[in-house]
MARFIFI-856596 format. One record per atom (N, C-alpha, C, O): atom name; x negated, y, z negated; residue number from 1; residue in three letters. Coordinates in steps of 0.001 Angstrom, whole numbers, plus 500000, padded with zeros to 6 digits. Each point is the difference from the previous one (the first is absolute). Layout:
{bamar 'CA', {X, Y, Z}, NUM, 'ALA'}
...
# end
This chain:
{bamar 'N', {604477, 529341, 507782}, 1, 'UNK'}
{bamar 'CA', {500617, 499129, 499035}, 1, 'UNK'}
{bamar 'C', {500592, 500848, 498882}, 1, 'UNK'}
{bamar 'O', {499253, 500834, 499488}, 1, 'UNK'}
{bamar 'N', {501874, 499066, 500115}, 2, 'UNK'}
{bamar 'CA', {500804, 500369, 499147}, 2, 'UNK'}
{bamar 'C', {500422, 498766, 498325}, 2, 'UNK'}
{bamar 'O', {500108, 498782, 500144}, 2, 'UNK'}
{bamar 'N', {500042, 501865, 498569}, 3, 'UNK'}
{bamar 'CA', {500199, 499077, 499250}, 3, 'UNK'}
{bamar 'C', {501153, 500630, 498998}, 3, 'UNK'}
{bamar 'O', {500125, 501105, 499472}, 3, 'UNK'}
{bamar 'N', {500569, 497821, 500512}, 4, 'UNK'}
{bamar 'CA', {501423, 500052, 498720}, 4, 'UNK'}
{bamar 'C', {499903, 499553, 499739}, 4, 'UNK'}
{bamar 'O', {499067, 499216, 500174}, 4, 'UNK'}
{bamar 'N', {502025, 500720, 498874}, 5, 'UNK'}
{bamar 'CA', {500039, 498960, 498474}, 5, 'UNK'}
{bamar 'C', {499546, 498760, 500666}, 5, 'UNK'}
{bamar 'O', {500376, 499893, 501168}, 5, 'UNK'}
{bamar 'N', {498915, 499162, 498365}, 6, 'UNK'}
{bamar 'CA', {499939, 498688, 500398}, 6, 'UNK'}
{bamar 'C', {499887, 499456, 501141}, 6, 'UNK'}
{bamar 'O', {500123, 498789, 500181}, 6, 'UNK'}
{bamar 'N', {499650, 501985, 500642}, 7, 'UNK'}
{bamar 'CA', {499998, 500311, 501887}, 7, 'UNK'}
{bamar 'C', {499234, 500842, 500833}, 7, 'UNK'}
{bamar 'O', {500287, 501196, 499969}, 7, 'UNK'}
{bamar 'N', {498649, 498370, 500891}, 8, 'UNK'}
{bamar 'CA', {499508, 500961, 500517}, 8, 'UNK'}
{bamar 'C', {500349, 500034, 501429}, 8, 'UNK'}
{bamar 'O', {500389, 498913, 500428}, 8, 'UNK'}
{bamar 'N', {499587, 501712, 500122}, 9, 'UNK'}
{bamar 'CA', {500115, 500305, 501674}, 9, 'UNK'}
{bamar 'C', {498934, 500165, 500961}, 9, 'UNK'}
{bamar 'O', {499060, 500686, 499596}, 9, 'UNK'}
{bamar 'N', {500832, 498728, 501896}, 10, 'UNK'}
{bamar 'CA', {499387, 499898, 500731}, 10, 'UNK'}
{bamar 'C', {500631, 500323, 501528}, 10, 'UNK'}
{bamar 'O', {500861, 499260, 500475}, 10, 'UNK'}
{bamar 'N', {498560, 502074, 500349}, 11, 'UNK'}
{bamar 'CA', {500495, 500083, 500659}, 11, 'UNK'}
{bamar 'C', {498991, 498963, 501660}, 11, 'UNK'}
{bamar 'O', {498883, 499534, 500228}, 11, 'UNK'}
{bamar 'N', {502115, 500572, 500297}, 12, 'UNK'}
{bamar 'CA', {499250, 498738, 501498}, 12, 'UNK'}
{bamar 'C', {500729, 500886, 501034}, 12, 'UNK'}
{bamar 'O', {500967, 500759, 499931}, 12, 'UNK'}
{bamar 'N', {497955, 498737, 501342}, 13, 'UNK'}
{bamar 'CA', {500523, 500749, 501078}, 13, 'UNK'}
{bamar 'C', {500308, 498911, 501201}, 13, 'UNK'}
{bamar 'O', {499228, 499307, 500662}, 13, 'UNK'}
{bamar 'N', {501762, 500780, 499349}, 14, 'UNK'}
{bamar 'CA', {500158, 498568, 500830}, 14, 'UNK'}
{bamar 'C', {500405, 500700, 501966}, 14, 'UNK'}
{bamar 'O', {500622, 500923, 500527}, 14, 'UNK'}
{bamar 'N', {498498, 497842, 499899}, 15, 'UNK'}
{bamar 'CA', {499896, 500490, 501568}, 15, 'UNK'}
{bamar 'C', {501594, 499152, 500155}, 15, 'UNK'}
{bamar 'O', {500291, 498894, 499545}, 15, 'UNK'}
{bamar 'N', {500526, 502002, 501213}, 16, 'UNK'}
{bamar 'CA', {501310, 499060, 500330}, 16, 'UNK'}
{bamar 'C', {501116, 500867, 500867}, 16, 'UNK'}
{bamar 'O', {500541, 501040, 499622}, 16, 'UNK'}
{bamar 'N', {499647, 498343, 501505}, 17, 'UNK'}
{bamar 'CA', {500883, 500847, 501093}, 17, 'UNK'}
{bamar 'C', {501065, 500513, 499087}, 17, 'UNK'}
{bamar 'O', {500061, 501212, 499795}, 17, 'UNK'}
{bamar 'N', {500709, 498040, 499690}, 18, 'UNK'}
{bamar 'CA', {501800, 500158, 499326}, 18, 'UNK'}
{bamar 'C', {499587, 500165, 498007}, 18, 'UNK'}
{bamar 'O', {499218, 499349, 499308}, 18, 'UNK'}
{bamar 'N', {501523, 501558, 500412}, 19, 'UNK'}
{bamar 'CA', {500964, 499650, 498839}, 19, 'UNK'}
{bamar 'C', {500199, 498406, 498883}, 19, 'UNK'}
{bamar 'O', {499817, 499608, 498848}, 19, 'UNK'}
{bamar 'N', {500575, 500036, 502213}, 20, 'UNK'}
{bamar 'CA', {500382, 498434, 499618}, 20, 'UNK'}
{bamar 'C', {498905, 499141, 500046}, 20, 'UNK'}
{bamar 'O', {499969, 499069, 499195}, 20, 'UNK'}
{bamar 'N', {499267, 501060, 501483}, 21, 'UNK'}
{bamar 'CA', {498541, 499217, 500278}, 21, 'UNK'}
{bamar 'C', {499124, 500841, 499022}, 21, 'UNK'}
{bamar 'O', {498992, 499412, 499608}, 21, 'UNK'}
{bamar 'N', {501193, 501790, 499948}, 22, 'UNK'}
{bamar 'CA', {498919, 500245, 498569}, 22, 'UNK'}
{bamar 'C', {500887, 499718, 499025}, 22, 'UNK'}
{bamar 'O', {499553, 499784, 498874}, 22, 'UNK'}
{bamar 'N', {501574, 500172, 501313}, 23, 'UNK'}
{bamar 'CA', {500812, 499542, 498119}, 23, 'UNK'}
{bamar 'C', {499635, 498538, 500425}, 23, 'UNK'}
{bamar 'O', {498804, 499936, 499715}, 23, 'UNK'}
{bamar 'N', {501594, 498754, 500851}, 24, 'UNK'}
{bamar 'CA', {499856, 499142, 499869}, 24, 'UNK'}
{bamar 'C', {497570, 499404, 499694}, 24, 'UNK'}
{bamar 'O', {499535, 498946, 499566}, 24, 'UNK'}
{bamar 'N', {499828, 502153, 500854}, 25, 'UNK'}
{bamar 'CA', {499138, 499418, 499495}, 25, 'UNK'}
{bamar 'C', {499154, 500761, 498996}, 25, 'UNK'}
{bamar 'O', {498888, 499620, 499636}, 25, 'UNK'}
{bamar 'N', {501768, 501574, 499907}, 26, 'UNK'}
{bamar 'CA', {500138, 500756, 498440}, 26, 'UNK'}
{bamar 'C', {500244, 498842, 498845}, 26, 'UNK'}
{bamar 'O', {499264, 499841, 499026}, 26, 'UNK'}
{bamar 'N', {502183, 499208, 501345}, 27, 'UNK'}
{bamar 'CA', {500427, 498888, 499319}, 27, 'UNK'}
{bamar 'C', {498522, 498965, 499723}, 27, 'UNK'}
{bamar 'O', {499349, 499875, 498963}, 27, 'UNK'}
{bamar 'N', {500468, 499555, 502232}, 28, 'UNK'}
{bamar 'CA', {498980, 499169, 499871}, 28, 'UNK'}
{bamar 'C', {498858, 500276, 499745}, 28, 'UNK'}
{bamar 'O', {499154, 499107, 499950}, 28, 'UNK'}
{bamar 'N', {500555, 502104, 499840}, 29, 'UNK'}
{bamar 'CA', {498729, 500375, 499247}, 29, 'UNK'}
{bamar 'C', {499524, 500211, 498511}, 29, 'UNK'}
{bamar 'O', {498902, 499935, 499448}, 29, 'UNK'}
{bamar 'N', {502739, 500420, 500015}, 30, 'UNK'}
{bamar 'CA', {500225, 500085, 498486}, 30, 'UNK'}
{bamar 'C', {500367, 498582, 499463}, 30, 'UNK'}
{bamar 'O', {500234, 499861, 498799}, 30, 'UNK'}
{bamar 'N', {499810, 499309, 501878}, 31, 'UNK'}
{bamar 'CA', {500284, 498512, 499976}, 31, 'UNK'}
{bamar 'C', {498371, 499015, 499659}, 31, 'UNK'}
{bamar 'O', {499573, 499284, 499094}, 31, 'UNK'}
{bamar 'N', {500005, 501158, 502063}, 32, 'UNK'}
{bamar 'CA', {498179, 499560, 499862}, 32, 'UNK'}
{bamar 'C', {499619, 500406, 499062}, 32, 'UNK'}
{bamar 'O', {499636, 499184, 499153}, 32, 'UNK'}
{bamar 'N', {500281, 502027, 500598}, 33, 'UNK'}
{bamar 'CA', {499280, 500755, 499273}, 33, 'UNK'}
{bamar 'C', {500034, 499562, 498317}, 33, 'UNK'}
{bamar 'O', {499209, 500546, 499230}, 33, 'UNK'}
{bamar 'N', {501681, 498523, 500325}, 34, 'UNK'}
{bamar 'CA', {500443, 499549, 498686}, 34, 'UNK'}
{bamar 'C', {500406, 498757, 499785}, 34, 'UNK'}
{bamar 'O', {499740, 499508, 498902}, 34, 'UNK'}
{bamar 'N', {500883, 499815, 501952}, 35, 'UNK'}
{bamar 'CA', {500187, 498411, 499645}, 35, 'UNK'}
{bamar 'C', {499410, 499325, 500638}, 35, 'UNK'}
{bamar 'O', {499333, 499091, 499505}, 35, 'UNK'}
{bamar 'N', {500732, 501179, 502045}, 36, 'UNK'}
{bamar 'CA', {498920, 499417, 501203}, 36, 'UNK'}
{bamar 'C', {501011, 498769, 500056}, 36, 'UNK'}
{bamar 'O', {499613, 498941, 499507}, 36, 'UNK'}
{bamar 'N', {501673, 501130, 501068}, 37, 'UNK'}
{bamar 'CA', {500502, 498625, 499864}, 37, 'UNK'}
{bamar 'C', {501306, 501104, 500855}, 37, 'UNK'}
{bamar 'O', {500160, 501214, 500123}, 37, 'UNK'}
{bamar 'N', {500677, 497358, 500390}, 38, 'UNK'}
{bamar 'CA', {501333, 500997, 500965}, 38, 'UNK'}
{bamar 'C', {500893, 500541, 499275}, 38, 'UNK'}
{bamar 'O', {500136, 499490, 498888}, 38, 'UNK'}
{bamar 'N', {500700, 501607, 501434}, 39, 'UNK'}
{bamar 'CA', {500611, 500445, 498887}, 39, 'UNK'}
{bamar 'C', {501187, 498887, 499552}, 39, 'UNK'}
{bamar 'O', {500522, 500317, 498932}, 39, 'UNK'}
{bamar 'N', {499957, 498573, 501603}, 40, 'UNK'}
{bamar 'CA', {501133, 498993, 500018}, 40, 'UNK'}
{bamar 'C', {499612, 499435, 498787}, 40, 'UNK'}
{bamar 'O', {500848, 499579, 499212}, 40, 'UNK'}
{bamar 'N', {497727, 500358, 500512}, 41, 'UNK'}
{bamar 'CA', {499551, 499147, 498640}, 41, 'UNK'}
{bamar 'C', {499976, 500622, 498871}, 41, 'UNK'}
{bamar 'O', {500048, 499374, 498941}, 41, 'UNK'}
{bamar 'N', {499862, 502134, 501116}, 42, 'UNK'}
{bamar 'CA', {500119, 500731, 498637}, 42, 'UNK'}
{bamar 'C', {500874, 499737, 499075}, 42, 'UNK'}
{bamar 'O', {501176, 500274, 500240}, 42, 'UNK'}
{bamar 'N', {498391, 499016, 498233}, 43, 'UNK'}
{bamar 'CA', {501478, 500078, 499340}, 43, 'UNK'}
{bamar 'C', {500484, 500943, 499973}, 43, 'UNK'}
{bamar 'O', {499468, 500964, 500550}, 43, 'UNK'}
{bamar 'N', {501695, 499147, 498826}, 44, 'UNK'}
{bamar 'CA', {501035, 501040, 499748}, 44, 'UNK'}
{bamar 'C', {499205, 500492, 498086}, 44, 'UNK'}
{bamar 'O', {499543, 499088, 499312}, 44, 'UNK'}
{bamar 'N', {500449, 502205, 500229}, 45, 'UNK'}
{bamar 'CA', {499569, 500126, 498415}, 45, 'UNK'}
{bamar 'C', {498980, 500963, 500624}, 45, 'UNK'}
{bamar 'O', {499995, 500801, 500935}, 45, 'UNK'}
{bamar 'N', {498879, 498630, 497847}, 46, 'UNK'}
{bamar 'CA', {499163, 501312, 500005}, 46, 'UNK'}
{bamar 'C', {499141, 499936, 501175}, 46, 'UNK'}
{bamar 'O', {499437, 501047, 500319}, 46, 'UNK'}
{bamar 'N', {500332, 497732, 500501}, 47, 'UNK'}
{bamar 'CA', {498761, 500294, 500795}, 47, 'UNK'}
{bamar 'C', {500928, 500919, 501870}, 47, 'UNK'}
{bamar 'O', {499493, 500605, 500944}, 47, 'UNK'}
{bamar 'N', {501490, 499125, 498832}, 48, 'UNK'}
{bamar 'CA', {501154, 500094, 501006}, 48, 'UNK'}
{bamar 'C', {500364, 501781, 499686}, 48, 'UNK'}
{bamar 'O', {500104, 500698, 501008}, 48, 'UNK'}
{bamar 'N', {500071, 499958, 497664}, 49, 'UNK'}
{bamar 'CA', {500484, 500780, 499617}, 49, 'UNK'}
{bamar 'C', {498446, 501262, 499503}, 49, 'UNK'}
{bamar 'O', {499992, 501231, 499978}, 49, 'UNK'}
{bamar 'N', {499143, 497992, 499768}, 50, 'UNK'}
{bamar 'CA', {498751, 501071, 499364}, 50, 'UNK'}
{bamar 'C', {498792, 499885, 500891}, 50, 'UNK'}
{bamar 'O', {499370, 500939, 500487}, 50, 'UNK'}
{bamar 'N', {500382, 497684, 499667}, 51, 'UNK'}
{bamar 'CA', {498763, 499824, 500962}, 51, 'UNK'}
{bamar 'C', {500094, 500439, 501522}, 51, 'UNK'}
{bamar 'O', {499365, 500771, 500719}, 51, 'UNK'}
{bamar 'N', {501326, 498689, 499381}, 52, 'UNK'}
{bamar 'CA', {500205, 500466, 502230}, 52, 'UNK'}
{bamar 'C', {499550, 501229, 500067}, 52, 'UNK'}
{bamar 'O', {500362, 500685, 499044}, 52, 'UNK'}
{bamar 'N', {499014, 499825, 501694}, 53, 'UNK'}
{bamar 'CA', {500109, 501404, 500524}, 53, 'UNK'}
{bamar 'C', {501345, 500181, 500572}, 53, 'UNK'}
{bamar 'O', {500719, 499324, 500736}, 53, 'UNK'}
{bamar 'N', {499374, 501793, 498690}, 54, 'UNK'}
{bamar 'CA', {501029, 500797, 500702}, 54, 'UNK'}
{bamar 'C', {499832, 500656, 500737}, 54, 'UNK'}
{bamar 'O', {498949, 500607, 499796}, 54, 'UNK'}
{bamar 'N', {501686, 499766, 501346}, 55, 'UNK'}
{bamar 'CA', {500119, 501346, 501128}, 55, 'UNK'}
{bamar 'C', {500697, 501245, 499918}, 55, 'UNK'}
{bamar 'O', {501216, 500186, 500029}, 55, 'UNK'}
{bamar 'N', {498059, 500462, 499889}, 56, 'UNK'}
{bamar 'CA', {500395, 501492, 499294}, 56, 'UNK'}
{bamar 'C', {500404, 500478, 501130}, 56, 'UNK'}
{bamar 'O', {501171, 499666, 500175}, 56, 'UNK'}
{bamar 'N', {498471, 500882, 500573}, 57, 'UNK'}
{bamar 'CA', {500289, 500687, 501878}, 57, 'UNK'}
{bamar 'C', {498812, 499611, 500803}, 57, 'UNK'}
{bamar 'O', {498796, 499789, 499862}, 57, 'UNK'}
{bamar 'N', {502470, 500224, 501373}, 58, 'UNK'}
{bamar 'CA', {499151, 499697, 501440}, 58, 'UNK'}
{bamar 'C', {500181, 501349, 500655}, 58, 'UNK'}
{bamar 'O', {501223, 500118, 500078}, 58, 'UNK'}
{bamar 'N', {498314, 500780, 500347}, 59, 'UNK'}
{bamar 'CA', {500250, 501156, 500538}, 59, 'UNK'}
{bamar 'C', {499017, 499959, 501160}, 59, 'UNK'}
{bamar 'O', {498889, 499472, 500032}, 59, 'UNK'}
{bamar 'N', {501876, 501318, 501082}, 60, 'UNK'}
{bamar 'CA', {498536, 500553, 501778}, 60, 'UNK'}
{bamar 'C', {499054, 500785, 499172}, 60, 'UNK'}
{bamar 'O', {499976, 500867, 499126}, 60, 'UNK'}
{bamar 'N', {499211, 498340, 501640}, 61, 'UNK'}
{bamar 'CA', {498655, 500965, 499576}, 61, 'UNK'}
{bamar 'C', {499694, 501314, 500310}, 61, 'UNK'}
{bamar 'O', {500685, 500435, 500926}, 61, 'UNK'}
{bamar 'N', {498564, 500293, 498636}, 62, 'UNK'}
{bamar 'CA', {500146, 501530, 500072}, 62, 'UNK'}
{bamar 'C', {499242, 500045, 501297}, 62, 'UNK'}
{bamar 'O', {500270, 500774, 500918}, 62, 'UNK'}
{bamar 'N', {498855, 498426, 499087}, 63, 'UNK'}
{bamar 'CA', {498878, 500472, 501493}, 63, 'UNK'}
{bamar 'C', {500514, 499436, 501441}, 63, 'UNK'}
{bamar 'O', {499456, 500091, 501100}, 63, 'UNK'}
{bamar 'N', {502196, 499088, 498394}, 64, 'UNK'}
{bamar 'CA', {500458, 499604, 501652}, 64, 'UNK'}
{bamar 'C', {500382, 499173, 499855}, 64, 'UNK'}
{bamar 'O', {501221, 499896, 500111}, 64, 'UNK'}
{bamar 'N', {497951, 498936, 499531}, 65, 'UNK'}
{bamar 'CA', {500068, 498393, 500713}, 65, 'UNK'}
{bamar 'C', {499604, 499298, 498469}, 65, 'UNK'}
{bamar 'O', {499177, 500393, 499173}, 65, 'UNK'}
{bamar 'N', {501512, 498711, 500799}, 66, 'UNK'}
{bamar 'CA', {500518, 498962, 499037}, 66, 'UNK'}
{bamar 'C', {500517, 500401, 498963}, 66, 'UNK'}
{bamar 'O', {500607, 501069, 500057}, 66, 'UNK'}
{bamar 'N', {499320, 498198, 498658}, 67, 'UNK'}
{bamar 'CA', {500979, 500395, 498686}, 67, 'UNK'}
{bamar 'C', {499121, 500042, 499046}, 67, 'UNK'}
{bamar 'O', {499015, 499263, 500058}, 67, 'UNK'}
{bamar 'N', {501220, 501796, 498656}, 68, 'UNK'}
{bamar 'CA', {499120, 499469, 498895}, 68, 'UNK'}
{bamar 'C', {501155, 499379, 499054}, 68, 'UNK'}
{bamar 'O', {501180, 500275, 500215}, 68, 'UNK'}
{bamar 'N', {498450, 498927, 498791}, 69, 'UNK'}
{bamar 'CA', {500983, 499211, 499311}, 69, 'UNK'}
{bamar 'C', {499287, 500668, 498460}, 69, 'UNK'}
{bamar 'O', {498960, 500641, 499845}, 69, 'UNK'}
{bamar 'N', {501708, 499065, 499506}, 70, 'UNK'}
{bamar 'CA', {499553, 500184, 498261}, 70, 'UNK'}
{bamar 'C', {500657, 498714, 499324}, 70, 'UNK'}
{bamar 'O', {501181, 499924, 499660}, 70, 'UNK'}
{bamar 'N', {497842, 499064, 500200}, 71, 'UNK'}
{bamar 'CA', {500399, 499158, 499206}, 71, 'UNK'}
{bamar 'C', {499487, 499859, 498615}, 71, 'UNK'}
{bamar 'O', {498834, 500336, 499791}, 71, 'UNK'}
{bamar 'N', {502156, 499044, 498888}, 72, 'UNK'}
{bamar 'CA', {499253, 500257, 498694}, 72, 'UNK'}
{bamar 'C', {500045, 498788, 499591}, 72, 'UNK'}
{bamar 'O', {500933, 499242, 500261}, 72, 'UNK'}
{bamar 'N', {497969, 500425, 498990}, 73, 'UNK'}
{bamar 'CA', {499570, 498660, 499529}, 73, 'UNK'}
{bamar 'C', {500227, 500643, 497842}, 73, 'UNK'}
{bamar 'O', {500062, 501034, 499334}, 73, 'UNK'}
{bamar 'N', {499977, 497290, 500478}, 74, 'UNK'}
{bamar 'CA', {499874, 500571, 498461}, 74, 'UNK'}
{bamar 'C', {499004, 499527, 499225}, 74, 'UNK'}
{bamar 'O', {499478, 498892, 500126}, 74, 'UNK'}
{bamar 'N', {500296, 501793, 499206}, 75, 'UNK'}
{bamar 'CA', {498381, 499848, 499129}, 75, 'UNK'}
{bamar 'C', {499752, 498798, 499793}, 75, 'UNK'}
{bamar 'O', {498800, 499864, 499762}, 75, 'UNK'}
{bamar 'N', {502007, 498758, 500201}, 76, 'UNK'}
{bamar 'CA', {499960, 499046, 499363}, 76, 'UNK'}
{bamar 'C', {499649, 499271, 500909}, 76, 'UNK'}
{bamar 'O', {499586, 498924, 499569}, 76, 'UNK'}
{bamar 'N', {500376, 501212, 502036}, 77, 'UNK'}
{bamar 'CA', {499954, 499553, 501188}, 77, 'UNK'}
{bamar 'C', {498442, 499697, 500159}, 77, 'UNK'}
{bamar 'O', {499564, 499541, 501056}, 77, 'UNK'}
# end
């Protein structure tokens, strides 16, 4: 775990054949992880703009097989 201004970071290792199948559930994990609701319902402002986790990188994992992601949440979360 990593921390900035107002933001800390969490890295995850996600089991996932493709690219696209760890960014799409990188998304839905920084999604749970803070509103717990679909992202279609998020207003737009601060909870849309400060609260969500964000997704920092999805990158191959070093040992082969799946992705680690770095997603950052903010202190207020």
């Amino acid at each position: 775990m990593s921390v900035q201004e107002g933001r800390f970071s969490v890295n995850y290792w996600i089991d996932a054949v493709s690219k696209k199948d760890a960014d799409a559930f990188a998304q839905k994990v920084s999604v749970e992880q803070t509103v717990e609701v679909p992202l279609e319902v998020v207003p737009a402002g601060y909870v849309h703009g400060v609260i969500l986790g964000k997704v920092s990188s999805v990158e191959q994992s070093g040992c082969g097989r799946g992705f680690e992601a770095k997603i950052s949440y903010s202190n207020d979360a």
